[in-house]
Steps between C-alpha positions, in 0.01 A plus 500: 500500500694637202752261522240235454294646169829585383624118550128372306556740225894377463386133512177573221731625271751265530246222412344679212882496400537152529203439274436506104245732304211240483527399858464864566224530294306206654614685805338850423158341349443280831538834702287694228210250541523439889499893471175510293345253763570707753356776406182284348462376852460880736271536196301216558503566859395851478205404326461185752524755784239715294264273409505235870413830680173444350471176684690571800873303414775725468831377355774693616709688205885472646838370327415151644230402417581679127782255536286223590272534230789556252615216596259208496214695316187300524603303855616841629190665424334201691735543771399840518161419514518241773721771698191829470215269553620323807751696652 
């Protein structure tokens, strides 16, 4: 298991090697705002979780469907809809 994150690490650095300043920069600020929409999204699915246990519909609050909402945004939320009402 070592050998492997050792091996990703080698090969991440060897491509931010490879590229120039501003392609590292377009780099970092696609990470920084898929970050930020991340952490938007377990926000908005706390306060989902909080406010369908009025109603009954519970949305789970787990890395996938934080992913999944991340993701696609306003289809994911609908996804996540369709998945607490009729599953």
């Amino acid at each position: 298991m070592k050998i492997i994150v050792v091996a990703v690490i080698g090969v991440i650095l060897l491509l931010l090697l490879m590229m120039d300043k501003k392609q590292i920069g377009k780099l970092t600020e696609k990470l920084s705002v898929f970050w930020f929409r991340l952490a938007f999204a377990f926000l908005a699915l706390f306060l989902l979780n909080i406010a369908g246990g009025f109603v009954g519909i519970y949305f789970p609050v787990n890395i996938a469907s934080g992913f999944l909402l991340a993701l696609l945004g306003i289809p994911g939320f609908a996804a996540l809809f369709a998945f607490a009402v009729f599953l």
